[in-house]
N, CA, C and O atoms as a Tinker XYZ file with bonds, in Angstrom:
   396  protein
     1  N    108.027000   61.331000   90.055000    73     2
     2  CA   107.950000   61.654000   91.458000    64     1     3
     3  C    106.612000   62.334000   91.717000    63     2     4     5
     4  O    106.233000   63.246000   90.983000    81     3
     5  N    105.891000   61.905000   92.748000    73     3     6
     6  CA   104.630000   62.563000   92.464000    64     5     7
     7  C    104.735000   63.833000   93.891000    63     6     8     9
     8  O    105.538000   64.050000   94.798000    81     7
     9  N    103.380000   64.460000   93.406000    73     7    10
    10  CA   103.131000   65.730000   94.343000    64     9    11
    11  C    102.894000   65.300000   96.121000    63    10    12    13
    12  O    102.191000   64.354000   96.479000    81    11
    13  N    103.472000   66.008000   96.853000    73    11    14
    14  CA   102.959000   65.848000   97.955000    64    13    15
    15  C    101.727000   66.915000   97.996000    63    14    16    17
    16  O    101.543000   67.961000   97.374000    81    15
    17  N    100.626000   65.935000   99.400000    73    15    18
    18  CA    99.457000   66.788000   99.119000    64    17    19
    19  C     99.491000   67.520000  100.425000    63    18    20    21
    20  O     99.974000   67.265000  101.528000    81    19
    21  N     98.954000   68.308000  100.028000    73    19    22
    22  CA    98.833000   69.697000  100.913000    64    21    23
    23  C     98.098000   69.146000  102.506000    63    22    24    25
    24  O     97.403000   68.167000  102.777000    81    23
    25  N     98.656000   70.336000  103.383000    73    23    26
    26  CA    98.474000   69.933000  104.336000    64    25    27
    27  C     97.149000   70.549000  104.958000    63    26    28    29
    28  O     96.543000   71.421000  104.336000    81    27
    29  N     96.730000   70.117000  106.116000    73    27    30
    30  CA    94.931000   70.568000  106.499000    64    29    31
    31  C     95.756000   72.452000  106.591000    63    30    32    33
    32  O     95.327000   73.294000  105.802000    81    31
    33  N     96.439000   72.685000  107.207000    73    31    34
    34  CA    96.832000   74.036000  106.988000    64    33    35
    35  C     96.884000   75.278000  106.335000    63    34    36    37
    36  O     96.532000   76.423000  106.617000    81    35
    37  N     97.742000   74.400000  104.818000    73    35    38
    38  CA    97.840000   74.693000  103.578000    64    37    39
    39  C     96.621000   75.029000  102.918000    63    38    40    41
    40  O     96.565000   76.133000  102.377000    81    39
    41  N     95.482000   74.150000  102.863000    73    39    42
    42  CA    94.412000   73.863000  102.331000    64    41    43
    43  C     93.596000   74.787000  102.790000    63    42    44    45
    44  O     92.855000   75.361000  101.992000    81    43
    45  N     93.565000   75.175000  104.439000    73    43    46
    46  CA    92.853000   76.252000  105.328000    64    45    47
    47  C     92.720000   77.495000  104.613000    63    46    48    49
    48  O     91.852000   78.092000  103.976000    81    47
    49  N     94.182000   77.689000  105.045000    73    47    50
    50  CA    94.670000   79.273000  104.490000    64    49    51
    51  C     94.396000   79.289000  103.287000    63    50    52    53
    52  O     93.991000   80.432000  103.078000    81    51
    53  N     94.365000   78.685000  102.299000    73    51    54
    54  CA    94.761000   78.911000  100.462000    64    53    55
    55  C     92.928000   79.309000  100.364000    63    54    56    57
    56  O     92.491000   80.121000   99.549000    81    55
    57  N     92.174000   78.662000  101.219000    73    55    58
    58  CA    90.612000   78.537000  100.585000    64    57    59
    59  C     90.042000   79.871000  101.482000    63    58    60    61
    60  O     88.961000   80.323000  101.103000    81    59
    61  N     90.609000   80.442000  102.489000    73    59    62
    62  CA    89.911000   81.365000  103.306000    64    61    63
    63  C     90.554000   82.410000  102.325000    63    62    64    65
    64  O     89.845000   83.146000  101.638000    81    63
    65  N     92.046000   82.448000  102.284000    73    63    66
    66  CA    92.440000   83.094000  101.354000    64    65    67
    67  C     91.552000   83.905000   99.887000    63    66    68    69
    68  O     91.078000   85.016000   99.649000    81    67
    69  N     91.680000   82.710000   99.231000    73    67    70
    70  CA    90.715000   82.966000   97.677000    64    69    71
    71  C     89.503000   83.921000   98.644000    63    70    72    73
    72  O     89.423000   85.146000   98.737000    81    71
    73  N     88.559000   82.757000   99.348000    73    71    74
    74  CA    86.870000   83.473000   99.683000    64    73    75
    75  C     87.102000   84.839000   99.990000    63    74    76    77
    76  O     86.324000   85.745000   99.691000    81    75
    77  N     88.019000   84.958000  100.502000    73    75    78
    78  CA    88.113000   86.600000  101.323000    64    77    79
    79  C     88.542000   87.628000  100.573000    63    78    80    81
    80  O     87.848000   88.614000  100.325000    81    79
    81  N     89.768000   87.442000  100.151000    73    79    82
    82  CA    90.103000   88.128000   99.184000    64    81    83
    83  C     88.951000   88.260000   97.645000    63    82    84    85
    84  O     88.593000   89.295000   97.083000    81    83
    85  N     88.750000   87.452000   97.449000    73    83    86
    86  CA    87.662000   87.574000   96.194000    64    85    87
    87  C     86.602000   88.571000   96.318000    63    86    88    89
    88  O     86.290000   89.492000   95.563000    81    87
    89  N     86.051000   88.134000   97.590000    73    87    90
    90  CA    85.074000   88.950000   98.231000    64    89    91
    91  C     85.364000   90.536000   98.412000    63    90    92    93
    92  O     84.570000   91.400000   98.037000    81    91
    93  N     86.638000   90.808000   99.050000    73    91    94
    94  CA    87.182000   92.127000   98.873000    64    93    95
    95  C     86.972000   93.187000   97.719000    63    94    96    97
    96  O     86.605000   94.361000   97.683000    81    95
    97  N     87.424000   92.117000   96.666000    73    95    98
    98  CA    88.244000   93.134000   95.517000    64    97    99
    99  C     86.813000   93.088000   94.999000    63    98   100   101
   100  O     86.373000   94.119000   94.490000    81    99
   101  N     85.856000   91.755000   95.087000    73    99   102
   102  CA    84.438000   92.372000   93.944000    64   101   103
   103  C     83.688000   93.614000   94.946000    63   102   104   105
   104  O     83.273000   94.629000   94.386000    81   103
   105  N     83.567000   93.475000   96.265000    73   103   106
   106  CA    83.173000   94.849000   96.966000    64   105   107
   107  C     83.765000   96.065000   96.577000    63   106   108   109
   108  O     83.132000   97.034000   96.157000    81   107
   109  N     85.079000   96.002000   96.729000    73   107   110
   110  CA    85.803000   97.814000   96.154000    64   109   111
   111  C     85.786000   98.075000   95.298000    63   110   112   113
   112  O     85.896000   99.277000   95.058000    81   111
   113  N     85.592000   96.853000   93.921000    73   111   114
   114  CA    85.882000   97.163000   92.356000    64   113   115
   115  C     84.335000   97.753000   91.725000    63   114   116   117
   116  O     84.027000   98.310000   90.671000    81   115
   117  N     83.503000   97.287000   93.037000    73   115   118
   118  CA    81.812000   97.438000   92.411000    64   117   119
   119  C     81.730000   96.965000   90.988000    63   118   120   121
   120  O     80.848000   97.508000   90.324000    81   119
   121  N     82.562000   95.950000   90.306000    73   119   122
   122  CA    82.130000   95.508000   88.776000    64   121   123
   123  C     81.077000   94.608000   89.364000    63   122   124   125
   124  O     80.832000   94.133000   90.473000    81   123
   125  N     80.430000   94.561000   87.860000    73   123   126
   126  CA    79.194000   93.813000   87.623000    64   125   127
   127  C     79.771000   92.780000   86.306000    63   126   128   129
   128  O     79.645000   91.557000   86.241000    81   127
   129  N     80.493000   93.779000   85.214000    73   127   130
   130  CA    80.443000   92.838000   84.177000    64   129   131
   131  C     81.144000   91.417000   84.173000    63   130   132   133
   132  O     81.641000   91.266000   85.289000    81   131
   133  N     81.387000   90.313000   83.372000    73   131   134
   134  CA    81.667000   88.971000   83.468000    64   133   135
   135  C     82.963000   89.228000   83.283000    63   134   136   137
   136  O     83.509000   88.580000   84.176000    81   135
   137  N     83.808000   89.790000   82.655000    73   135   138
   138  CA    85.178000   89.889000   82.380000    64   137   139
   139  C     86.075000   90.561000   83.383000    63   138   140   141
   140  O     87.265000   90.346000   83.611000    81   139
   141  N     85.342000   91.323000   83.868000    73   139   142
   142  CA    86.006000   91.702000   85.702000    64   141   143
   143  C     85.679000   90.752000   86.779000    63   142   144   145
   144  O     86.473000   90.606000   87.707000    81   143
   145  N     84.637000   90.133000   86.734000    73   143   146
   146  CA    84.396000   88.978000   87.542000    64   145   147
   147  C     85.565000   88.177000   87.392000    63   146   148   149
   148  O     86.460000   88.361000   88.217000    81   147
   149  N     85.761000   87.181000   86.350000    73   147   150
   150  CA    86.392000   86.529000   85.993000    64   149   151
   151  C     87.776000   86.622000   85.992000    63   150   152   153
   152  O     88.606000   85.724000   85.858000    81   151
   153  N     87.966000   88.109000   86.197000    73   151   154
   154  CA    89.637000   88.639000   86.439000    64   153   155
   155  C     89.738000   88.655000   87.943000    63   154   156   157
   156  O     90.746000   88.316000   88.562000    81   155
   157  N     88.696000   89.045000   88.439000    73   155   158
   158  CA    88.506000   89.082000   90.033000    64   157   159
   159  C     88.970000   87.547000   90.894000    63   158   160   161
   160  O     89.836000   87.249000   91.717000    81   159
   161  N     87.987000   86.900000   90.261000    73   159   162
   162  CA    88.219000   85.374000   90.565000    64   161   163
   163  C     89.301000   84.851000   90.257000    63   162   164   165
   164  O     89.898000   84.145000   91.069000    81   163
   165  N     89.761000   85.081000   89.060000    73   163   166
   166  CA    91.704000   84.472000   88.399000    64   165   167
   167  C     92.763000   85.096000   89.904000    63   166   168   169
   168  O     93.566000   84.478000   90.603000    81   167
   169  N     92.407000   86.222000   89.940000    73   167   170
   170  CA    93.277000   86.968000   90.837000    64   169   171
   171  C     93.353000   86.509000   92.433000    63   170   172   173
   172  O     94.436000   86.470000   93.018000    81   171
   173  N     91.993000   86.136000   93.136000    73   171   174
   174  CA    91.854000   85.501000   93.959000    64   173   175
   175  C     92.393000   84.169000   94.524000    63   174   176   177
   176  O     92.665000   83.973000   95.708000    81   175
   177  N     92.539000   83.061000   93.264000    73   175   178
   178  CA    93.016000   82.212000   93.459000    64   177   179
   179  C     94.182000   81.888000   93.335000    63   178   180   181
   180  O     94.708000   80.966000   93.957000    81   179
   181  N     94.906000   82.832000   92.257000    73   179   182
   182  CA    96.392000   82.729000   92.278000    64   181   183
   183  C     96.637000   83.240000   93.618000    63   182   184   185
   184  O     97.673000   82.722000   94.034000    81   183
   185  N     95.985000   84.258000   94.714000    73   183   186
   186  CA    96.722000   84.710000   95.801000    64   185   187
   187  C     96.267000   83.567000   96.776000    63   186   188   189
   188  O     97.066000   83.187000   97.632000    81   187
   189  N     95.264000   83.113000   96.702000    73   187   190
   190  CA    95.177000   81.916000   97.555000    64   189   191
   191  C     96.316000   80.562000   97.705000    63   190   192   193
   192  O     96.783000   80.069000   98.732000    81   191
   193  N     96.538000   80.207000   96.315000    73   191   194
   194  CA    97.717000   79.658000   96.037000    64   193   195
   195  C     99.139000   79.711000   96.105000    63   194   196   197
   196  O     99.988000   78.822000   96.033000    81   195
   197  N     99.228000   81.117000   96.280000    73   195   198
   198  CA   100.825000   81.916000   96.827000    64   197   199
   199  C    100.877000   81.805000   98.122000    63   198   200   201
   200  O    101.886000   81.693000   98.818000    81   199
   201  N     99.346000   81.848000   98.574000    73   199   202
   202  CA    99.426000   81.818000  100.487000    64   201   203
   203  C     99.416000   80.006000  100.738000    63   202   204   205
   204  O    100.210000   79.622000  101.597000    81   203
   205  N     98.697000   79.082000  100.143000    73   203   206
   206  CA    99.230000   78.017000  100.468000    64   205   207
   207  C    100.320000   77.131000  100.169000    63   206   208   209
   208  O    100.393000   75.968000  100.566000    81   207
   209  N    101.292000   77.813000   99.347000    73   207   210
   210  CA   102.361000   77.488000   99.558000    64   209   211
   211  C    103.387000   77.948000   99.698000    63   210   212   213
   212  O    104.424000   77.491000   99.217000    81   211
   213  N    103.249000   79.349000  100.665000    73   211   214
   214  CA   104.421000   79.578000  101.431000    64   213   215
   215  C    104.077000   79.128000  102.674000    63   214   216   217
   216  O    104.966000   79.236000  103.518000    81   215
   217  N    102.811000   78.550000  103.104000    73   215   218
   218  CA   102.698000   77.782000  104.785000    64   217   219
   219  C    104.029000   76.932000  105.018000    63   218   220   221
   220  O    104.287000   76.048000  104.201000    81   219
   221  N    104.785000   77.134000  105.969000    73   219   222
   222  CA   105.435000   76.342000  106.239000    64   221   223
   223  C    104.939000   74.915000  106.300000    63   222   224   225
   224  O    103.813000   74.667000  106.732000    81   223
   225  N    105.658000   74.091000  105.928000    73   223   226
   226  CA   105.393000   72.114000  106.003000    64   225   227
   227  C    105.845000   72.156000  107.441000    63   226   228   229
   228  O    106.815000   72.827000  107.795000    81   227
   229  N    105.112000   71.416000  108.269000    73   227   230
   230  CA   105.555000   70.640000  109.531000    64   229   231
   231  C    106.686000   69.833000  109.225000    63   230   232   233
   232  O    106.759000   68.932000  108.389000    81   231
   233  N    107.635000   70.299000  110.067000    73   231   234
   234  CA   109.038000   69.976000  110.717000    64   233   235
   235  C    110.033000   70.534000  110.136000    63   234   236   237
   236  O    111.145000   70.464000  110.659000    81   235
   237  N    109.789000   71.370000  108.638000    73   235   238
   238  CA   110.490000   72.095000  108.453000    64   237   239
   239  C    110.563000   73.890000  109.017000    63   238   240   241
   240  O    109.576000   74.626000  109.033000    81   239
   241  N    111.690000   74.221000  109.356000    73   239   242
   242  CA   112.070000   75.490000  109.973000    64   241   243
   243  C    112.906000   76.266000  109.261000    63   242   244   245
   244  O    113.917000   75.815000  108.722000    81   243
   245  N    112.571000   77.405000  109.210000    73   243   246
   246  CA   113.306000   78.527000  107.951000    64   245   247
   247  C    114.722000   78.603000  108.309000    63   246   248   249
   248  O    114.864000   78.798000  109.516000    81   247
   249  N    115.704000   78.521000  107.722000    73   247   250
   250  CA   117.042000   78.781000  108.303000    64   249   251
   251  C    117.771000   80.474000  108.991000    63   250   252   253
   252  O    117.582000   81.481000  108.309000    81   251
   253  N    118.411000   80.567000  110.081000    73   251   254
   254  CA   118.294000   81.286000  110.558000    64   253   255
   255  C    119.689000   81.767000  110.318000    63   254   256   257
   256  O    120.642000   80.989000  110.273000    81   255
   257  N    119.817000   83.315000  110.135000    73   255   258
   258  CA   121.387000   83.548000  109.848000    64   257   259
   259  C    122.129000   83.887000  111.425000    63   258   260   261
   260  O    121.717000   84.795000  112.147000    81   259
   261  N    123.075000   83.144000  111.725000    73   259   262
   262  CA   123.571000   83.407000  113.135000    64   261   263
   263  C    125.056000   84.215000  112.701000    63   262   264   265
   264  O    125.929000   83.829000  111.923000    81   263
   265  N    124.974000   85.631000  113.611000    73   263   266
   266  CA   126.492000   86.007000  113.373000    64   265   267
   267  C    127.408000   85.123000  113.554000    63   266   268   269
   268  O    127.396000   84.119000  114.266000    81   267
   269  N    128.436000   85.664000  112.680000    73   267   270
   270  CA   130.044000   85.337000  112.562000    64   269   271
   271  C    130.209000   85.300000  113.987000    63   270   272   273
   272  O    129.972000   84.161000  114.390000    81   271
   273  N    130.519000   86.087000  114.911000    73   271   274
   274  CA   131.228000   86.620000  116.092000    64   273   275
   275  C    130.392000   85.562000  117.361000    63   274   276   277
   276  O    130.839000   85.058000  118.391000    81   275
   277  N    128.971000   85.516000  116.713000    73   275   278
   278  CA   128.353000   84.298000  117.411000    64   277   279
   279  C    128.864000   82.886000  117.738000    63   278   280   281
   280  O    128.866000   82.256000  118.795000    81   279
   281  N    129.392000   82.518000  116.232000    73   279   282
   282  CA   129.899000   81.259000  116.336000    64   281   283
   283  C    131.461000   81.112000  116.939000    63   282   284   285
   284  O    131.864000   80.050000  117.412000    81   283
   285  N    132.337000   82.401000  116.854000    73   283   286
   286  CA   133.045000   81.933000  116.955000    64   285   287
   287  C    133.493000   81.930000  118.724000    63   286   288   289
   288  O    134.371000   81.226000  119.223000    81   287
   289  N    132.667000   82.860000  119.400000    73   287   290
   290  CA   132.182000   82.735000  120.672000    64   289   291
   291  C    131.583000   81.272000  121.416000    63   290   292   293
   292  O    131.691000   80.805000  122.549000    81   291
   293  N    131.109000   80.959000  120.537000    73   291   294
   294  CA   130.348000   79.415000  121.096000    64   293   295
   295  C    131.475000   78.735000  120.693000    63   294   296   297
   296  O    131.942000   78.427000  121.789000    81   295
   297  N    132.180000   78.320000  119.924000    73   295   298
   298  CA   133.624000   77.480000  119.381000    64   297   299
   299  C    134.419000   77.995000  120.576000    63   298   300   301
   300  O    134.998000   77.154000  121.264000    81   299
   301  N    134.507000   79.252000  120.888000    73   299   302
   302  CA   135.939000   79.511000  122.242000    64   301   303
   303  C    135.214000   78.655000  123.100000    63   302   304   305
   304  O    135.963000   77.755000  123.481000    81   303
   305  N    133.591000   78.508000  123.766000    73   303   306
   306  CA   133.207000   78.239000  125.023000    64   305   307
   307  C    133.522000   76.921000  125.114000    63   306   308   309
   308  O    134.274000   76.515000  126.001000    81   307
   309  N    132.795000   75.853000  123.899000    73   307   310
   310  CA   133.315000   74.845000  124.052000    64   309   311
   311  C    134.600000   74.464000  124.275000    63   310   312   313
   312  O    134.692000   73.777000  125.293000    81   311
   313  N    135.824000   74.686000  123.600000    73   311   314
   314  CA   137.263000   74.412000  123.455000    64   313   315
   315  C    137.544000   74.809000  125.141000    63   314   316   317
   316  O    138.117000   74.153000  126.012000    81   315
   317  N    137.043000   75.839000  125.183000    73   315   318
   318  CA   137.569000   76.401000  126.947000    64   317   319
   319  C    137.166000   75.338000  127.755000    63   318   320   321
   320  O    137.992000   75.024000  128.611000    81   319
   321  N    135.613000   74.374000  127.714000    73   319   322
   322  CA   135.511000   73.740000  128.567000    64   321   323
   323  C    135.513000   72.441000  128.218000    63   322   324   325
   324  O    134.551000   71.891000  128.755000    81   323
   325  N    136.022000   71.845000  127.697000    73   323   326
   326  CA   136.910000   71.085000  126.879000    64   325   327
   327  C    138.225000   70.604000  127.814000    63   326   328   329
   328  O    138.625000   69.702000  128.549000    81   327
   329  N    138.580000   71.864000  127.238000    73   327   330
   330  CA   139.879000   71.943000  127.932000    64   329   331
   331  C    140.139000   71.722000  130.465000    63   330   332   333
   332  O    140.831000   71.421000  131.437000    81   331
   333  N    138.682000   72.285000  129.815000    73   331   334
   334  CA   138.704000   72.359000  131.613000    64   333   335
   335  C    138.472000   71.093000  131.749000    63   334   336   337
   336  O    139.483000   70.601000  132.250000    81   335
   337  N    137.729000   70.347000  131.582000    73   335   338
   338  CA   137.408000   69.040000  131.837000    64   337   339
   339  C    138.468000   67.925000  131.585000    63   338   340   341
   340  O    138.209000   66.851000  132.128000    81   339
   341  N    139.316000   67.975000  131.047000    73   339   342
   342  CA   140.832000   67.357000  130.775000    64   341   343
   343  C    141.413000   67.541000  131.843000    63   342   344   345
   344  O    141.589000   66.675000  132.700000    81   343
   345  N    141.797000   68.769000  131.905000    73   343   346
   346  CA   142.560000   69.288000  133.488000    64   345   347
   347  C    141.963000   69.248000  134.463000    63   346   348   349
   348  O    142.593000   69.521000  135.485000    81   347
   349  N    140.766000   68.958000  134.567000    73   347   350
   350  CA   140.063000   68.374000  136.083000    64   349   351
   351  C    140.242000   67.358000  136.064000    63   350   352   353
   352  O    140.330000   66.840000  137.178000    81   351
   353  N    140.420000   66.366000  134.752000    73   351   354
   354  CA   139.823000   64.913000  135.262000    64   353   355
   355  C    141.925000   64.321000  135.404000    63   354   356   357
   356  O    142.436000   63.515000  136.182000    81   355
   357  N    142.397000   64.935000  134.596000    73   355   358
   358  CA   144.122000   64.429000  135.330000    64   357   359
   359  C    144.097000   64.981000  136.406000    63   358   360   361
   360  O    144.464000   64.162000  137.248000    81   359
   361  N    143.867000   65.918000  136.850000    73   359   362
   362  CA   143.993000   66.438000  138.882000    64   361   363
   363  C    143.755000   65.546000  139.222000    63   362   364   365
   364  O    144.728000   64.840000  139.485000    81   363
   365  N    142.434000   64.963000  139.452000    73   363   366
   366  CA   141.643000   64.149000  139.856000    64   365   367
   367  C    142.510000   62.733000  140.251000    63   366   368   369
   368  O    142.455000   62.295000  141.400000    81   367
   369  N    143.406000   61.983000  139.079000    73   367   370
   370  CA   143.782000   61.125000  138.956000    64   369   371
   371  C    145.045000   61.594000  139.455000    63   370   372   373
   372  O    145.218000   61.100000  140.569000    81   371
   373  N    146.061000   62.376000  139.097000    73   371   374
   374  CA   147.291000   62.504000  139.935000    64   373   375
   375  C    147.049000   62.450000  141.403000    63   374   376   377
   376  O    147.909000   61.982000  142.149000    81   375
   377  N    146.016000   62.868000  141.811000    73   375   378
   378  CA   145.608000   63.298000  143.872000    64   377   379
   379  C    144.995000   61.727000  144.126000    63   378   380   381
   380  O    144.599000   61.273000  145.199000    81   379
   381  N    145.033000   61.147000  143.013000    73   379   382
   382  CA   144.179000   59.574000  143.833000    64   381   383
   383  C    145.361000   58.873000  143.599000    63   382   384   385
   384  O    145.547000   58.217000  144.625000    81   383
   385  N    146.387000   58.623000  142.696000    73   383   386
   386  CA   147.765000   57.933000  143.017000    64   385   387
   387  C    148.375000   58.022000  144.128000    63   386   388   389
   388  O    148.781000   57.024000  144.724000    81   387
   389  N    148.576000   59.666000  144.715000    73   387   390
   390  CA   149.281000   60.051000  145.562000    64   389   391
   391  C    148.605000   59.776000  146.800000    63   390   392   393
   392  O    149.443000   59.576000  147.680000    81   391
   393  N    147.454000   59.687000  147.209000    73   391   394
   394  CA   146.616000   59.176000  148.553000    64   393   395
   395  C    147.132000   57.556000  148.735000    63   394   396
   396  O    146.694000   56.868000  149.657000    81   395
C-alpha cells in the first residue's frame, strides 16, 4: 500500500516549521560547535514533521464528543414530530371523507 503524499499544507507548515524553529534554538543556544548544530537541526526537523502530520487532511474532521442528554433530547424532538406529522396527516384525511 503505498504512502499518500502530503498535502501543499502539510508541506507549508512542516518546512516553515523546521526553518523557524531551527533558527530559534541555534539563536538562544549561541552553539557554534558541529555536534550541537547537528542536534539543533535533528531536533528541528523531527518538530517540523510532528507539525506536518498532525495538519488535518482535507475532508477529514476531528470527531466531536456530543453529550448523552444531547442526544437523547434530539431522539425525543424527532419521535415528538414524528408523531405530530402522523396525527396531522390522519386529521387531514378523516375531515376530507367527511366534506
Amino acid at each position: 500500500m503505498a504512502m499518500p503524499r502530503p498535502t501543499a499544507a502539510q508541506f507549508a507548515y512542516g518546512s516553515c516549521t523546521v526553518i523557524f524553529s531551527t533558527l530559534a534554538m541555534l539563536l538562544l543556544s549561541q552553539t557554534s560547535s558541529g555536534p550541537g548544530i547537528a542536534l539543533i537541526a535533528v531536533a528541528g526537523l523531527a518538530l517540523g514533521l510532528l507539525v506536518a502530520l498532525t495538519v488535518p487532511l482535507p475532508g477529514t474532521r476531528a470527531a466531536t464528543a456530543v453529550p448523552a442528554h444531547r442526544l437523547t433530547a434530539d431522539r425525543e424532538r424527532v419521535q415528538v414530530s414524528a408523531a405530530a406529522r402522523v396525527s396531522a396527516g390522519s386529521g387531514e384525511a378523516t375531515r376530507g371523507r367527511a366534506a
